[in-house]
ZASE-298173 format. One record per residue (C-alpha): residue in three letters; x, y, z. Coordinates in steps of 0.25 Angstrom, whole numbers, plus 5000, padded with zeros to 4 digits. Layout:
N
<site><r>Ala</r><px>X</px><py>Y</py><pz>Z</pz></site>
...
//
This chain:
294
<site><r>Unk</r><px>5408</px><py>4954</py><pz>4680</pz></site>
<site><r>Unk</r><px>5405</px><py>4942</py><pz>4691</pz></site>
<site><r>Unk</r><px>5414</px><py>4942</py><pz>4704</pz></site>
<site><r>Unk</r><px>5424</px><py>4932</py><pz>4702</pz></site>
<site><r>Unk</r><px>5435</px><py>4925</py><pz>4713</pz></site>
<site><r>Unk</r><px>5447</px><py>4930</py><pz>4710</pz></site>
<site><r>Unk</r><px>5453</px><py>4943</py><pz>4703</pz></site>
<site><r>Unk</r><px>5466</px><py>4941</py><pz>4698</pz></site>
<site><r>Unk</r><px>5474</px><py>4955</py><pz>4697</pz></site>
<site><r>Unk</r><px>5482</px><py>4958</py><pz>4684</pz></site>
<site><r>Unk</r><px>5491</px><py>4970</py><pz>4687</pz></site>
<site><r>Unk</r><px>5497</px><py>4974</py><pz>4674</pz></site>
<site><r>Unk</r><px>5503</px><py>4985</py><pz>4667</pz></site>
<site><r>Unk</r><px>5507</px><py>4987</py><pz>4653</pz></site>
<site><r>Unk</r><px>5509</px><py>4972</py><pz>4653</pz></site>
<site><r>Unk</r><px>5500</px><py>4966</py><pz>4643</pz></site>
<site><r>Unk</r><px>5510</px><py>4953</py><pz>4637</pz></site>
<site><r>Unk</r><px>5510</px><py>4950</py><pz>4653</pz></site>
<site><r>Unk</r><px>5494</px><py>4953</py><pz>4655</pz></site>
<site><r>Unk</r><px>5490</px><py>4946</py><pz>4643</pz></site>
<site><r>Unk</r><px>5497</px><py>4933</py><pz>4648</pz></site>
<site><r>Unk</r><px>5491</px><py>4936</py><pz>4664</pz></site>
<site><r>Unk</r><px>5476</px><py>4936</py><pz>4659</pz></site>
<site><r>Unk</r><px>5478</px><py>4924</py><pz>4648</pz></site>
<site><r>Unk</r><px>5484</px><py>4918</py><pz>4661</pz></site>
<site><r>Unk</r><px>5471</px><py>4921</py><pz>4670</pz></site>
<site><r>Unk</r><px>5463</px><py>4916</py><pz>4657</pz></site>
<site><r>Unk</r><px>5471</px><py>4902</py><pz>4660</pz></site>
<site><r>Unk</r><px>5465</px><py>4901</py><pz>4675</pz></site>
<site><r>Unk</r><px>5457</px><py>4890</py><pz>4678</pz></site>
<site><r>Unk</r><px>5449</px><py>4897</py><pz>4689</pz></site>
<site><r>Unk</r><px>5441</px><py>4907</py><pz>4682</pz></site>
<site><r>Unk</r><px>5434</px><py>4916</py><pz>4694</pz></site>
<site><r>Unk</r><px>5442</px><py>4927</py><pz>4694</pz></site>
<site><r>Unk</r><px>5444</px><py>4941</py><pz>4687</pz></site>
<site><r>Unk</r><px>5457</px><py>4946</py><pz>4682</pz></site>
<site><r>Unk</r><px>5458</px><py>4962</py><pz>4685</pz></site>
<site><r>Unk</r><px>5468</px><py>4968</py><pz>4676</pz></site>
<site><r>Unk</r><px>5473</px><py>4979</py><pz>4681</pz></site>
<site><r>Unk</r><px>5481</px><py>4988</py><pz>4672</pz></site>
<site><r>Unk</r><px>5490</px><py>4997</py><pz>4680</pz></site>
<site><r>Unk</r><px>5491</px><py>5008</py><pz>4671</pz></site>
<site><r>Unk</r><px>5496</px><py>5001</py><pz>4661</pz></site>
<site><r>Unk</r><px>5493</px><py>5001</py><pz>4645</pz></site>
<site><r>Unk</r><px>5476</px><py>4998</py><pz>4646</pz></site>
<site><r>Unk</r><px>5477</px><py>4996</py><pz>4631</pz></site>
<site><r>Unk</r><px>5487</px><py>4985</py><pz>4633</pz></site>
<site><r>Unk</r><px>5477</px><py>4978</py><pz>4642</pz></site>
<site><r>Unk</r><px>5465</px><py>4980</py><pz>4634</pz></site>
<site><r>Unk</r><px>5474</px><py>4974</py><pz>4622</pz></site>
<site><r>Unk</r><px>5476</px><py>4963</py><pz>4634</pz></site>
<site><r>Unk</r><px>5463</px><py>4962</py><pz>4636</pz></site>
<site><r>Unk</r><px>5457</px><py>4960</py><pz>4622</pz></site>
<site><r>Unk</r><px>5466</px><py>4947</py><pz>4621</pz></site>
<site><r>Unk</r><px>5458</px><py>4942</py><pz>4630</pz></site>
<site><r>Unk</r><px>5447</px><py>4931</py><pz>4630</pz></site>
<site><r>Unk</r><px>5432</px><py>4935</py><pz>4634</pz></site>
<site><r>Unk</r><px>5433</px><py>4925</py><pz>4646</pz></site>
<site><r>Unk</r><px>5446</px><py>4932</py><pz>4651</pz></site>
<site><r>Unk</r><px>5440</px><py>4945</py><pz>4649</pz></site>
<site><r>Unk</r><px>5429</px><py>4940</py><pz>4658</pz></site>
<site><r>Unk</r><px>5440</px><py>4939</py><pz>4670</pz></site>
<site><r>Unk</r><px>5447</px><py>4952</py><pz>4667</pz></site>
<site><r>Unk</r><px>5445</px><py>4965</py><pz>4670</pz></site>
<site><r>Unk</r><px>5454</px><py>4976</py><pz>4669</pz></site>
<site><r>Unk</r><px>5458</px><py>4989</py><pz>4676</pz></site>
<site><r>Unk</r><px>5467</px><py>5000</py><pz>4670</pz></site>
<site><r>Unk</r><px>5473</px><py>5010</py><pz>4678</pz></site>
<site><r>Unk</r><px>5478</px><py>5023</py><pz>4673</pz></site>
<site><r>Unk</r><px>5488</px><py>5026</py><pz>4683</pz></site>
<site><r>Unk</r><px>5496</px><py>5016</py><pz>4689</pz></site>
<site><r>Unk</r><px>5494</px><py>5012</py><pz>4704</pz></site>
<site><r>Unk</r><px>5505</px><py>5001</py><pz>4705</pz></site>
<site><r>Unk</r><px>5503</px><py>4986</py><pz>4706</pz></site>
<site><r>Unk</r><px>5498</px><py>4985</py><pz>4722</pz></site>
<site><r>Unk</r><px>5487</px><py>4997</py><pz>4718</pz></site>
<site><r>Unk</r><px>5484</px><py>4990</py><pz>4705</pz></site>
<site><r>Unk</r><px>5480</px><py>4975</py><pz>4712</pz></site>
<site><r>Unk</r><px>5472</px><py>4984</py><pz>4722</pz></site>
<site><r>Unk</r><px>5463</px><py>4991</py><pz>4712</pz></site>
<site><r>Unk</r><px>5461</px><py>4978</py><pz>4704</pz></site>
<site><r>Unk</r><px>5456</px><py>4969</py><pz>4717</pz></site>
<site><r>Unk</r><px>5449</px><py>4980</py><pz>4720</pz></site>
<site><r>Unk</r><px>5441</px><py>4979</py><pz>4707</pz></site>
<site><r>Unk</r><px>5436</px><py>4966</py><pz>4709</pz></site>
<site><r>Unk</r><px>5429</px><py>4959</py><pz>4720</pz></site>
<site><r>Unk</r><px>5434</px><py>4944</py><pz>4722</pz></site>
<site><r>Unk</r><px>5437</px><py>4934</py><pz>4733</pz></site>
<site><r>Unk</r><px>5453</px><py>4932</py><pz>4728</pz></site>
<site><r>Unk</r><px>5463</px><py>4940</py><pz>4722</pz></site>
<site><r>Unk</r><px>5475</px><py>4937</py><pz>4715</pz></site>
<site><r>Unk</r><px>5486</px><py>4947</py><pz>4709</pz></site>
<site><r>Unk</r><px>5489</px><py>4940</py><pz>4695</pz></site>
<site><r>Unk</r><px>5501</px><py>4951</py><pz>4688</pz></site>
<site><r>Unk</r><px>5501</px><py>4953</py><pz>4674</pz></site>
<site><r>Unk</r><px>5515</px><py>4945</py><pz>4672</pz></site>
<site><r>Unk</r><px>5511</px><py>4932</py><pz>4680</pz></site>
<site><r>Unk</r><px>5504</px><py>4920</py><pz>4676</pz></site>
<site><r>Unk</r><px>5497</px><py>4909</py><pz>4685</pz></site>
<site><r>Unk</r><px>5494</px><py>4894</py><pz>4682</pz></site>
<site><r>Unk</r><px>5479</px><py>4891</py><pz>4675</pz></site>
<site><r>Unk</r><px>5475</px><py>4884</py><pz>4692</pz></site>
<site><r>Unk</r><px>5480</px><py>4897</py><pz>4701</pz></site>
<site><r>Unk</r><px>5466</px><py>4901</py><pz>4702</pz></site>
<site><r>Unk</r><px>5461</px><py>4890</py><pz>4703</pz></site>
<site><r>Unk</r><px>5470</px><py>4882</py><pz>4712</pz></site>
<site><r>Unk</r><px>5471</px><py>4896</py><pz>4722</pz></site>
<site><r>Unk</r><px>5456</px><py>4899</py><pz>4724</pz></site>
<site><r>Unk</r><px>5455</px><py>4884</py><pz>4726</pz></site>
<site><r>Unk</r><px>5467</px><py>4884</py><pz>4737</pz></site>
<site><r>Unk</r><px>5461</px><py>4898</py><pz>4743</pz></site>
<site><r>Unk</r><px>5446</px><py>4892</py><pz>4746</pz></site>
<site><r>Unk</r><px>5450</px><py>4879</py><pz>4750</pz></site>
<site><r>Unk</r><px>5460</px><py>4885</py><pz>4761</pz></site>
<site><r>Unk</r><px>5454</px><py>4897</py><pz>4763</pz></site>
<site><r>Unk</r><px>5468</px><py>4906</py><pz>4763</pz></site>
<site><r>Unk</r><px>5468</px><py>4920</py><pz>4762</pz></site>
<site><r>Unk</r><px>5476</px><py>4919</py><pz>4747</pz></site>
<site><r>Unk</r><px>5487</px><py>4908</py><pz>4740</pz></site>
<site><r>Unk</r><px>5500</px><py>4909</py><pz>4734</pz></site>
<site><r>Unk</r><px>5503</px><py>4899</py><pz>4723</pz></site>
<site><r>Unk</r><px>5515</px><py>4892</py><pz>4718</pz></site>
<site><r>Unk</r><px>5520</px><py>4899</py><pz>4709</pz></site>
<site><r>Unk</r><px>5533</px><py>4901</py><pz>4698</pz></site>
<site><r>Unk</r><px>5542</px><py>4911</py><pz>4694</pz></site>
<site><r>Unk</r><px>5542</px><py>4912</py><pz>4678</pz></site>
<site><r>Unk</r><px>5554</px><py>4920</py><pz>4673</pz></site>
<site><r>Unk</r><px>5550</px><py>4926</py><pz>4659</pz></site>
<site><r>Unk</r><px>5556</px><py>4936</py><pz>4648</pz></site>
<site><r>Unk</r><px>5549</px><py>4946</py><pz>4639</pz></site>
<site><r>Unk</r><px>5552</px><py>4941</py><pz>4623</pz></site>
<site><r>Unk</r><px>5546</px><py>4951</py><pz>4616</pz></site>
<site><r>Unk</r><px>5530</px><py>4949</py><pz>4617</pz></site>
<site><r>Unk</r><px>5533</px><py>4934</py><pz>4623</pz></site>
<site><r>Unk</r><px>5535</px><py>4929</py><pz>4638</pz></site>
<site><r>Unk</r><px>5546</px><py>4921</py><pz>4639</pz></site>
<site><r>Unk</r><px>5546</px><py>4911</py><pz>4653</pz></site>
<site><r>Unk</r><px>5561</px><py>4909</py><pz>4655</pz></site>
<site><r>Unk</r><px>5559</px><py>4899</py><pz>4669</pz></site>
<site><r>Unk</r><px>5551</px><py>4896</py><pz>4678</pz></site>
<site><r>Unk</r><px>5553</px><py>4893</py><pz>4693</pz></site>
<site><r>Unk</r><px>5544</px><py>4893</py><pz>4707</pz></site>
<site><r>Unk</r><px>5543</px><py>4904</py><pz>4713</pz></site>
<site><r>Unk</r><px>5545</px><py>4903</py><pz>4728</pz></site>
<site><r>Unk</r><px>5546</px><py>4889</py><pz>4727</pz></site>
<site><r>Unk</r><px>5548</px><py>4888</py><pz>4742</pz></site>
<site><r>Unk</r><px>5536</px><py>4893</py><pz>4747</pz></site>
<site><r>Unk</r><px>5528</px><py>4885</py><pz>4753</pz></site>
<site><r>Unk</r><px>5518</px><py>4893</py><pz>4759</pz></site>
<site><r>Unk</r><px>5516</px><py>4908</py><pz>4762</pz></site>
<site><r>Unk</r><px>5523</px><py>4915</py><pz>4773</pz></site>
<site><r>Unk</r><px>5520</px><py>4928</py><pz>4778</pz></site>
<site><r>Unk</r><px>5535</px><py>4927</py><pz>4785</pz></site>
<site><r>Unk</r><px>5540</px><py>4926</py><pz>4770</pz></site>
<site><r>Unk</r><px>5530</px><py>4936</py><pz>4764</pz></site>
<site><r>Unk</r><px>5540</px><py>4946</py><pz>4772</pz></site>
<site><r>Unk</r><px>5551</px><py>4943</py><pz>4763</pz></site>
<site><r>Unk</r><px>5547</px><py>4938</py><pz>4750</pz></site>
<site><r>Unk</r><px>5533</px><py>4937</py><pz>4744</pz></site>
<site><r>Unk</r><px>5527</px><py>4927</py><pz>4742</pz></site>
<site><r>Unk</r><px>5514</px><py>4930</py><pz>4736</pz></site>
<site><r>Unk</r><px>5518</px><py>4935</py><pz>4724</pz></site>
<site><r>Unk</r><px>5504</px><py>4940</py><pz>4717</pz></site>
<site><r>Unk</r><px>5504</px><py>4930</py><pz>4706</pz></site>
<site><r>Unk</r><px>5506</px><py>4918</py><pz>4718</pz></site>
<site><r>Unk</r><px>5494</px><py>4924</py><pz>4726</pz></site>
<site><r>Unk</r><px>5479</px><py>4924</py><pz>4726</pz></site>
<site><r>Unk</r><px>5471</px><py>4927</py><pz>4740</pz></site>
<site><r>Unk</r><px>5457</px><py>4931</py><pz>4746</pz></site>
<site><r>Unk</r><px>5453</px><py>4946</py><pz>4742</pz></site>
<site><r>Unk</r><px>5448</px><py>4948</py><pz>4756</pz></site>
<site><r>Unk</r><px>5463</px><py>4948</py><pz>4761</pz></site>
<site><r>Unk</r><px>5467</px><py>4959</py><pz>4751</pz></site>
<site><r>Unk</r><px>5456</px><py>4966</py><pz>4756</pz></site>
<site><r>Unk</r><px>5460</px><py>4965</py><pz>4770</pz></site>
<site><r>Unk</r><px>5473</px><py>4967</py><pz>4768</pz></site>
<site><r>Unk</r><px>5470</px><py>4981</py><pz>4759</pz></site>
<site><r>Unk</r><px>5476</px><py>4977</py><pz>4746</pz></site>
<site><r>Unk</r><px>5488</px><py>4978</py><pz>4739</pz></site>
<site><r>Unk</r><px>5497</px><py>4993</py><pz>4746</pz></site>
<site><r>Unk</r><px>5498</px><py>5000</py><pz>4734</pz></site>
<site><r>Unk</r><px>5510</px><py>5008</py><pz>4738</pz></site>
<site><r>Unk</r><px>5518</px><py>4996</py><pz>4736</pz></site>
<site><r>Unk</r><px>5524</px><py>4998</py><pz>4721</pz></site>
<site><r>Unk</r><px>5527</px><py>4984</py><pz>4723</pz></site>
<site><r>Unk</r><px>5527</px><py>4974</py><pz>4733</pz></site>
<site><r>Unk</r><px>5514</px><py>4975</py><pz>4736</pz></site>
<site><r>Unk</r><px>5510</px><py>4959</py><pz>4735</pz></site>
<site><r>Unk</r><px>5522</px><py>4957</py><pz>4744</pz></site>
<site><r>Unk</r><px>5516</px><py>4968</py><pz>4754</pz></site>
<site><r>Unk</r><px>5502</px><py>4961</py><pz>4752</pz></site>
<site><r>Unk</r><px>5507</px><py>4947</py><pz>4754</pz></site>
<site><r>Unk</r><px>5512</px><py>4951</py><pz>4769</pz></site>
<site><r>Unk</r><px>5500</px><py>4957</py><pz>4772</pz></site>
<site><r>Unk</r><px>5492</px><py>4945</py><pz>4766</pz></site>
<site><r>Unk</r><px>5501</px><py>4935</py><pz>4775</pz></site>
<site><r>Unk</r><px>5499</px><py>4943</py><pz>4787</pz></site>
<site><r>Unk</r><px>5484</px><py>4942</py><pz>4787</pz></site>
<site><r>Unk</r><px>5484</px><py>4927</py><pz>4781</pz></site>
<site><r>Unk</r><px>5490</px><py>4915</py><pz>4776</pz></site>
<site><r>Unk</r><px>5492</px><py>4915</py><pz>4761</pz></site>
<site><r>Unk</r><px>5494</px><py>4898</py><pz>4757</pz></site>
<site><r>Unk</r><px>5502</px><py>4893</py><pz>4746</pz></site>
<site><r>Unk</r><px>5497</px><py>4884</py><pz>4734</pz></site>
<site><r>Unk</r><px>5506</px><py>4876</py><pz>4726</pz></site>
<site><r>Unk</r><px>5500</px><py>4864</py><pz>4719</pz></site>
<site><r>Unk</r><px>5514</px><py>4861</py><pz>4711</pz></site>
<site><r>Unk</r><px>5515</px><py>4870</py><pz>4701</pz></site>
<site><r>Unk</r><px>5513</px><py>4885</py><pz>4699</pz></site>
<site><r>Unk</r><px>5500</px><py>4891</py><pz>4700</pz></site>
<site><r>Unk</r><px>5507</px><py>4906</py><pz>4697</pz></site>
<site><r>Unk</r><px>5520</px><py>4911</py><pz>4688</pz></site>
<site><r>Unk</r><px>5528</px><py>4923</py><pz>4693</pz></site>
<site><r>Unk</r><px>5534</px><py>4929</py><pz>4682</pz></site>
<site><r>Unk</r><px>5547</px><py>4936</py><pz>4682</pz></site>
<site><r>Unk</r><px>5555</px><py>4942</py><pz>4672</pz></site>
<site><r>Unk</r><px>5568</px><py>4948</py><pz>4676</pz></site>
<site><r>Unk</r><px>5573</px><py>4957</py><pz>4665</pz></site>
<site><r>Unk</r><px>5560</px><py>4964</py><pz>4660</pz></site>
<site><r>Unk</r><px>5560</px><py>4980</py><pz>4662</pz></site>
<site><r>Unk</r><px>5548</px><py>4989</py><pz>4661</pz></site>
<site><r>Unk</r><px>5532</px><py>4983</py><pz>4662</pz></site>
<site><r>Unk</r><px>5536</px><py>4971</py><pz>4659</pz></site>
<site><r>Unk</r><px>5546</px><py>4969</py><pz>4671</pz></site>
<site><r>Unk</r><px>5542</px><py>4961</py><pz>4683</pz></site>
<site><r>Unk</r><px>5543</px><py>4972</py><pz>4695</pz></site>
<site><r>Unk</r><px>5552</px><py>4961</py><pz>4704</pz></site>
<site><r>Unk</r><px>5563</px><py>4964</py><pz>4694</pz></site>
<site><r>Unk</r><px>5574</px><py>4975</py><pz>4690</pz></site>
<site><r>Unk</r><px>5571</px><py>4988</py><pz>4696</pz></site>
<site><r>Unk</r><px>5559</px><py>4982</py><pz>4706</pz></site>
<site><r>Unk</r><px>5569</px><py>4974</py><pz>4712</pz></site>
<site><r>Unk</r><px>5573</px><py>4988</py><pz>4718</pz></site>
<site><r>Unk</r><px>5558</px><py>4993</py><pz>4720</pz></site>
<site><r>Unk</r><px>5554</px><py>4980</py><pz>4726</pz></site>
<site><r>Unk</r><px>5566</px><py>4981</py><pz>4736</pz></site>
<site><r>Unk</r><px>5561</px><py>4996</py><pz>4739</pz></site>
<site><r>Unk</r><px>5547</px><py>4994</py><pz>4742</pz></site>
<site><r>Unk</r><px>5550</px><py>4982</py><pz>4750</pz></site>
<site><r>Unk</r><px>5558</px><py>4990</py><pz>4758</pz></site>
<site><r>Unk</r><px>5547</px><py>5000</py><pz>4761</pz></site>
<site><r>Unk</r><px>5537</px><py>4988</py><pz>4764</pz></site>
<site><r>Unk</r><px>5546</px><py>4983</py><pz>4774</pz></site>
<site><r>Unk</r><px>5547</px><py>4997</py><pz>4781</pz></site>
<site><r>Unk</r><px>5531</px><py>4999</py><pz>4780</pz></site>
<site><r>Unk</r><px>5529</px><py>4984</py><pz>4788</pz></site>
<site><r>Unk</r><px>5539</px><py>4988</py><pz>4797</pz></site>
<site><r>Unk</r><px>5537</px><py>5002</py><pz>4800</pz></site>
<site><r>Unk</r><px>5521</px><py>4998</py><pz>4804</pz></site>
<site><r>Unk</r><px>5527</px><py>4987</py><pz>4812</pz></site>
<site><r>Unk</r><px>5536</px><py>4995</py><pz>4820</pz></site>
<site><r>Unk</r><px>5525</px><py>5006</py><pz>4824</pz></site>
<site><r>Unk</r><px>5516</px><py>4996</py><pz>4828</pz></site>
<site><r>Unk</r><px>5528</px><py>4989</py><pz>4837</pz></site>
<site><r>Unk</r><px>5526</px><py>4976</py><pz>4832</pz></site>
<site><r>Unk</r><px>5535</px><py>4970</py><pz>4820</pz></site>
<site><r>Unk</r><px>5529</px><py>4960</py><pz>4808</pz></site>
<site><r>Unk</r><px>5531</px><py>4959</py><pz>4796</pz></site>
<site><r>Unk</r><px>5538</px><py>4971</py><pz>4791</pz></site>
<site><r>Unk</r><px>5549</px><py>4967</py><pz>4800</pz></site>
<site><r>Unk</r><px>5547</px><py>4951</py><pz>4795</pz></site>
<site><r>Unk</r><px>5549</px><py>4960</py><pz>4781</pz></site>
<site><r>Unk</r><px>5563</px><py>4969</py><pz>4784</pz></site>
<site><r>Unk</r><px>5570</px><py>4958</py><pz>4792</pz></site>
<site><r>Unk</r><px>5568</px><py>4947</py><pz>4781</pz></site>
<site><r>Unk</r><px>5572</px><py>4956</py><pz>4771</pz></site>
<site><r>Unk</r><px>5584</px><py>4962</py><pz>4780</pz></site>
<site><r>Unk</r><px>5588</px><py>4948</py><pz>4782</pz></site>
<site><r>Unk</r><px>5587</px><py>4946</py><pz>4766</pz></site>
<site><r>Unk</r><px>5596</px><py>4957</py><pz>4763</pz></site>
<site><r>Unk</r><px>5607</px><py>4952</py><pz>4773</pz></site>
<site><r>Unk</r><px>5606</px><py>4938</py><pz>4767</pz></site>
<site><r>Unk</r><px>5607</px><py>4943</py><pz>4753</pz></site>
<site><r>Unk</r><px>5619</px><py>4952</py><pz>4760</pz></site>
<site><r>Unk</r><px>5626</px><py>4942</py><pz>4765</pz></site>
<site><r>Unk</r><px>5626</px><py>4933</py><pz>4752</pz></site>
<site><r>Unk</r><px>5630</px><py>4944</py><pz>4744</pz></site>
<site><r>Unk</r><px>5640</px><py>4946</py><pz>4751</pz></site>
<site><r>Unk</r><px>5645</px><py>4930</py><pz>4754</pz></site>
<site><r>Unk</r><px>5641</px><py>4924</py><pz>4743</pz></site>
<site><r>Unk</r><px>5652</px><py>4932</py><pz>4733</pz></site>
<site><r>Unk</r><px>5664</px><py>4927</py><pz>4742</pz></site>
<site><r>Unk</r><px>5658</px><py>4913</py><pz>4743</pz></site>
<site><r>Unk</r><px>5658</px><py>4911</py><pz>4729</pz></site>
<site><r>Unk</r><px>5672</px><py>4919</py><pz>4728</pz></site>
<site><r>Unk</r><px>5679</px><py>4910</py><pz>4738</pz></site>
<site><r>Unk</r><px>5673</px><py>4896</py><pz>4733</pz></site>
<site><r>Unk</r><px>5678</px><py>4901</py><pz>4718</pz></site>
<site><r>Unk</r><px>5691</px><py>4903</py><pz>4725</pz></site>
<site><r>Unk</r><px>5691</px><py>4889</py><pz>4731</pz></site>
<site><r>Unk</r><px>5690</px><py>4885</py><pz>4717</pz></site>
<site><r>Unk</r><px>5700</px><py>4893</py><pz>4711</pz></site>
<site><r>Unk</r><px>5711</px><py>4888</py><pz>4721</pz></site>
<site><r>Unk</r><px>5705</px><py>4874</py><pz>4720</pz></site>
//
């Protein structure tokens, strides 16, 4: 198989109605120079062959696939599968997200004719329901629709480089060292502020979505987006204990970053949400008064 550009990563497991649709997705991309690594992370292998032999000859020529018999985790998954191939970019493309036919294309174009280290794209927030075998989209909004461009000061807070948004220069992910695969999740948030302390990432938005986020909210089990439900608690857990890992290595050197930029934001988050929880009920209950006696 020829080097190509670009590998696109597909973590997935026991997902096939989502893999199927990624893949037919990556058939759809204008920019052909890349090779998709499917990385099954111990999952169902005869589901992906199933997968697999839905496939055309020409998307099979873009695709390879690794199955894993124990599962490592998602940060230790996208490691092994940039590991396997050798390219000039690398982007994480999730087995439940989709991208518009020009991401390729229009990204590699932006990143060679500025240069930058890697891209984040405009991209939308599809909320969808499971029907039986069928996808359902319910709405569609922007998602972030207020940024602008990529802020390592925001980074701190609230990622911005979501792995279906971004696509960047493997040499950084080498220097950098990869993905930390003790992160259960969180690990593209922890790789975004790294990214942003070593360069800048620039923001492409030619009027549409070139990526779709996709969400569903009330989906348990392998199906369920890991942003949801009981992640919400593991999410909150392990961001904690990156905060503190920033932090600590601040404080023994003496000199405070980002893992203070990180507990202060969040701090400052918590008291705000605080202090509406708390107002917010006896504003509403003293306007409903006012209306009563009126």
């Amino acid at each position: 198989m020829s080097k190509q550009r670009v590998a696109v990563i597909v973590r997935t497991k026991d997902r096939p109605i989502f893999l199927k649709r990624a893949l037919d997705d990556l058939c759809e991309q204008t920019y052909k120079d890349f090779i998709c690594v499917v990385y099954n992370d111990a999952g169902d292998a005869d589901a992906v062959v199933k997968v697999m032999e839905t496939l055309s000859e020409e998307q099979k020529k873009h695709t390879k696939v690794i199955n894993n018999d124990i599962s490592r985790g998602m940060e230790a998954a996208s490691n092994a599968a940039i590991a396997s191939v050798d390219t000039e970019y690398v982007a994480i493309h999730d087995d439940d997200d989709t991208w518009h036919p020009e991401f390729l294309e229009r990204t590699i174009h932006h990143l060679e004719e500025t240069r930058a280290a890697g891209v984040v794209v405009h991209t939308d927030k599809i909320i969808e329901e499971l029907v039986s075998a069928d996808i359902i989209e319910k709405s569609r909004s922007q998602w972030m629709p207020d940024i602008k461009v990529i802020n390592l000061y925001r980074q701190c807070i609230d990622n911005q480089m979501t792995p279906i948004t971004f696509i960047y220069k493997r040499s950084v992910y080498d220097e950098l060292g990869g993905y930390d695969e003790t992160l259960p999740v969180l690990g593209d948030w922890d790789f975004g502020i790294r990214f942003l302390q070593k360069h800048d990432v620039e923001y492409l938005d030619p009027g549409f979505a070139l990526a779709n986020y996709h969400h569903r909210k009330y989906v348990k089990g392998s199906m369920a987006n890991n942003s949801f439900g009981d992640g919400i608690e593991k999410h909150r857990y392990w961001s904690n204990k990156l905060m503190n890992k920033y932090l600590r290595e601040e404080l023994a050197t003496g000199q405070l970053g980002v893992g203070y930029i990180m507990s202060k934001l969040r701090y400052d988050q918590h008291e705000k949400a605080e202090l509406v929880r708390r107002v917010l009920p006896r504003f509403i209950s003293e306007r409903l008064k006012k209306r009563v006696q009126n």
